[in-house]
N, C-alpha and C positions, 0 to 999 in steps of 0.2 A: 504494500500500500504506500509505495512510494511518491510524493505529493513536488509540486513545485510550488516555492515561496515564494508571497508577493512581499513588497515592503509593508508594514505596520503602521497605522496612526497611533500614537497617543493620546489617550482620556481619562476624564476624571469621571467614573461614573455616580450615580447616588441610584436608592432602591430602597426597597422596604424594609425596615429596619426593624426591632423588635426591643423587649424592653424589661428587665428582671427588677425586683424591688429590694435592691439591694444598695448600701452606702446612703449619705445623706448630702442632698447638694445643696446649698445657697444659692439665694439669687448672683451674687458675683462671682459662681463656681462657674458659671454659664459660659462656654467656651463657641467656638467658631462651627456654625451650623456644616456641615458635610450632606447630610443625606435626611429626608425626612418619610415617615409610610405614606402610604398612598390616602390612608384616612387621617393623617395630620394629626394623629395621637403621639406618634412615637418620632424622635428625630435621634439624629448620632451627631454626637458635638468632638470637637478634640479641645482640648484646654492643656495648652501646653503641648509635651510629648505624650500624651495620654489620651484611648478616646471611650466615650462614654455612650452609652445606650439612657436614654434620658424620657420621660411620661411629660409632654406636651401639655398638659392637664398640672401635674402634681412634679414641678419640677427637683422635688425632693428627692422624688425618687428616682434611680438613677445605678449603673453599675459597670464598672469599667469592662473594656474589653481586653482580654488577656494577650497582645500580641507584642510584638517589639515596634519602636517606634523609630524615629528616622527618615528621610528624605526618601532614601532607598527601601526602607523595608516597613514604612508607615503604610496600612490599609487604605486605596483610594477608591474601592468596591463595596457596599455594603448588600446583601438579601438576605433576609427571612426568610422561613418556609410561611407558608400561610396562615401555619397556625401561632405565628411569631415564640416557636421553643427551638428553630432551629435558625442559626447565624453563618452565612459564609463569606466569608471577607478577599479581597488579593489586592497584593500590594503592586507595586510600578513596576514596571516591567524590565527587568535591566539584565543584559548582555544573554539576550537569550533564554534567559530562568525565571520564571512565574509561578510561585506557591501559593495555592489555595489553601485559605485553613476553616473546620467547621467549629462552630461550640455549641455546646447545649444549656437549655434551662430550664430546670425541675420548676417544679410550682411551688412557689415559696424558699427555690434557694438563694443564696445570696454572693450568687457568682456564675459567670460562663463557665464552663469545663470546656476545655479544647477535646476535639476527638483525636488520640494520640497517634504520631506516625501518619496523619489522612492525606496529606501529599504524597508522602512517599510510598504510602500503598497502593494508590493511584495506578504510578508509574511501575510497579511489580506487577499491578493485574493490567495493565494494558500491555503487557510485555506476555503475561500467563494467557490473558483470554480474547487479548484482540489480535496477537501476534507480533508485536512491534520487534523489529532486529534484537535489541537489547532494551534493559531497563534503562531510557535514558539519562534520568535522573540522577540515578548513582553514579552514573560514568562517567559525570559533567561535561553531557551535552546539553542542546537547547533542550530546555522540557518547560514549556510552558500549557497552564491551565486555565480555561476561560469558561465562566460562568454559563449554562444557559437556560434552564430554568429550573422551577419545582414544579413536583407534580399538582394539581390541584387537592389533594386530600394528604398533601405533605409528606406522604411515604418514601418519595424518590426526589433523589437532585441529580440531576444533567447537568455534566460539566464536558465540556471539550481537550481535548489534549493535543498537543501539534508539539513532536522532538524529532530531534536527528544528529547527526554527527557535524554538521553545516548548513548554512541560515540557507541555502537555497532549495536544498532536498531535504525533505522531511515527511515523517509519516503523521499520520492527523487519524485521529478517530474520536466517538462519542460513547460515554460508560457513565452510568447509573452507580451510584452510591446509594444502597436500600437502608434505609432509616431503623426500620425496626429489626432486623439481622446485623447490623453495622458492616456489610458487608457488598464487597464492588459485583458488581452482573450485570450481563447481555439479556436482554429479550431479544424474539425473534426479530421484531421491528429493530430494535438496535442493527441487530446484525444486517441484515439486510438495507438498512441504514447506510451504514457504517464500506460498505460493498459501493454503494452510487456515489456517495458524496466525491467531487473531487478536490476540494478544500475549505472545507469544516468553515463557509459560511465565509469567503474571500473567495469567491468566483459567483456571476450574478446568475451561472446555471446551478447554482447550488440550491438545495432545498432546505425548507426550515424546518429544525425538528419540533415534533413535540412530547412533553415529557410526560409519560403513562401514567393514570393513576393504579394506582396495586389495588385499591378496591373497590366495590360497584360504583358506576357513573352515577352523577345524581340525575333528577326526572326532568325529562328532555323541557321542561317549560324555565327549571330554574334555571337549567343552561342557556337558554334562549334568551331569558333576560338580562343573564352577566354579560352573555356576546354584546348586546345592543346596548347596554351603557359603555362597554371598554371601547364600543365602534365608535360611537358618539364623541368619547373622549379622544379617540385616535383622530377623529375629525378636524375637531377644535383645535386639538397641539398643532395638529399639519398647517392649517388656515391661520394662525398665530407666527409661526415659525416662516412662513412664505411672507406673512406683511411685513413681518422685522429685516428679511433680509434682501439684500443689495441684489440687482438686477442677475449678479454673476451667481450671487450665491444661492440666490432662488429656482435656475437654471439646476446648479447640481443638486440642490435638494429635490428638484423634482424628478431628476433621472434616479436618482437612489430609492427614492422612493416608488416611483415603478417597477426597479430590480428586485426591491423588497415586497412590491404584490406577487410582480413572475415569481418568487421562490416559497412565499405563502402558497400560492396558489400548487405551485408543483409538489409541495409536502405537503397539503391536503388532499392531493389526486394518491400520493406515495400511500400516504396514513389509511386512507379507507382501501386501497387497495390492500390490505392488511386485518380489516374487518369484518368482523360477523355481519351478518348479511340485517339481522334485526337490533343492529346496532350501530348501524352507518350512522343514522343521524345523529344520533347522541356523539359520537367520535366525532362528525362534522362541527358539531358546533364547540364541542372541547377541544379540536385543534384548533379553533379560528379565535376561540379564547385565548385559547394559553399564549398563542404567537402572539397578538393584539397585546396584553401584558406584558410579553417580554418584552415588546416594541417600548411601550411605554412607560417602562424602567429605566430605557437609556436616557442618560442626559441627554437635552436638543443639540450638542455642539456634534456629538456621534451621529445623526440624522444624515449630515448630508457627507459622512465620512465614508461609507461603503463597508471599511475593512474596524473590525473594532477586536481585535487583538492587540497588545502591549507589543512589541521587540525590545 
């Protein structure tokens, strides 16, 4: 699965963020906003070299996030899973190396727990079960990891992985981290995934994945309704983002955003091609959700970028 490398943009992304009730903060503890939820309850502040998961509401409550800090290895990523008990962070991208790290939060405890080792098992099971040459990771090669969604019922995170032994040739796939096993796996859609794509979402015939829930769909009306507010909202961002920007720059925001329907569209033709026959629809409208979401995760400055991977 040997892949050819394009160059990389750099960004700062923001995403939904989550929130333990742990530490106590003052109003002057109050540090430089990063990322806020999508319902405006929970935001992640950094104050200082430190960054905080902070209650929008109850700014007391608040609890650091366990990572290292620094220019080079400060988190400029933040997602929750949806039920805001799971955090995945990454940091800037630098000379080829992009670590993912997750935390969890009990109910009522009074701190993240890192999941130990979760980069670098990453890169063992995409070596064990996707095939990659070697662990790239350990070898120090490129090994970089990128975000790309949760599942709806928060059992799965989809993250991307693109390493090799040189910035131009590189193998790229997409692996699931199942939440309640703590443990990396292929579904057949992965795989079969994983077989067409020909760079993991940096080529405009690339398709979008989307991330499986592990338990039943819910009923095709509540889906129907999540679709048509995140459409709504995908509407409004686009229509906001074109009046602010410069003749040139509304120009490439609108070819990227074409490229990003063609690959919507071709990982919803992929995804039900994949489905139970009395459950096309419900799958149609949770992949046209889940994509819709991850769209509107990214910061606007990544919109008319195409390529949103770190180098």
């Amino acid at each position: 699965m040997r892949r050819n490398l394009r160059r990389f943009f750099s960004f700062a992304a923001a995403a939904v963020v989550g929130l333990t009730a742990a530490g106590r903060a003052t109003a002057a503890d109050e540090g430089r906003l990063l990322a806020t939820s999508r319902s405006g309850e929970l935001r992640v502040e950094q104050r200082g070299e430190e960054y905080w998961v902070v209650s929008s509401k109850d700014p007391a409550q608040a609890a650091q996030i366990p990572v290292e800090s620094g220019e080079e290895t400060g988190p400029v990523e933040f997602y929750f899973s949806p039920n805001d008990e799971w955090l995945f962070t990454l940091p800037n991208g630098m000379s080829c190396r992009r670590e993912g790290s997750l935390f969890h939060r009990d109910a009522g405890a009074e701190k993240l727990e890192a999941v130990e080792s979760f980069n670098d098992q990453a890169w063992v099971q995409g070596w064990k079960l996707v095939g990659f040459a070697q662990d790239f990771s350990a070898q120090g090669a490129c090994a970089m990891m990128r975000f790309i969604g949760w599942s709806q019922d928060s059992a799965r995170l989809l993250v991307g992985l693109r390493g090799g032994e040189g910035k131009f040739e590189i193998d790229g796939a997409y692996l699931y981290f199942r939440i309640g096993t703590k443990r990396w796996e292929l579904t057949p859609y992965l795989r079969k995934l994983n077989k067409i794509t020909s760079d993991i979402l940096s080529a405009t015939d690339d398709v979008l994945p989307c991330a499986e829930s592990a338990g039943p769909l819910p009923a095709e009306a509540e889906l129907k309704a999540r679709l048509e507010k995140l459409d709504a909202e995908l509407n409004t961002r686009y229509a906001e983002l074109m009046k602010a920007a410069s003749e040139k720059d509304a120009g490439t925001l609108r070819i990227e955003q074409r490229d990003w329907l063609k690959q919507r569209d071709a990982g919803l033709k992929f995804y039900l091609s994949l489905a139970k026959p009395a459950e096309k629809e419900r799958r149609r409208l949770e992949f046209l959700g889940d994509v819709t979401a991850m769209r509107l995760a990214l910061p606007p400055e990544t919109w008319s970028t195409g390529e949103t991977w770190l180098y």
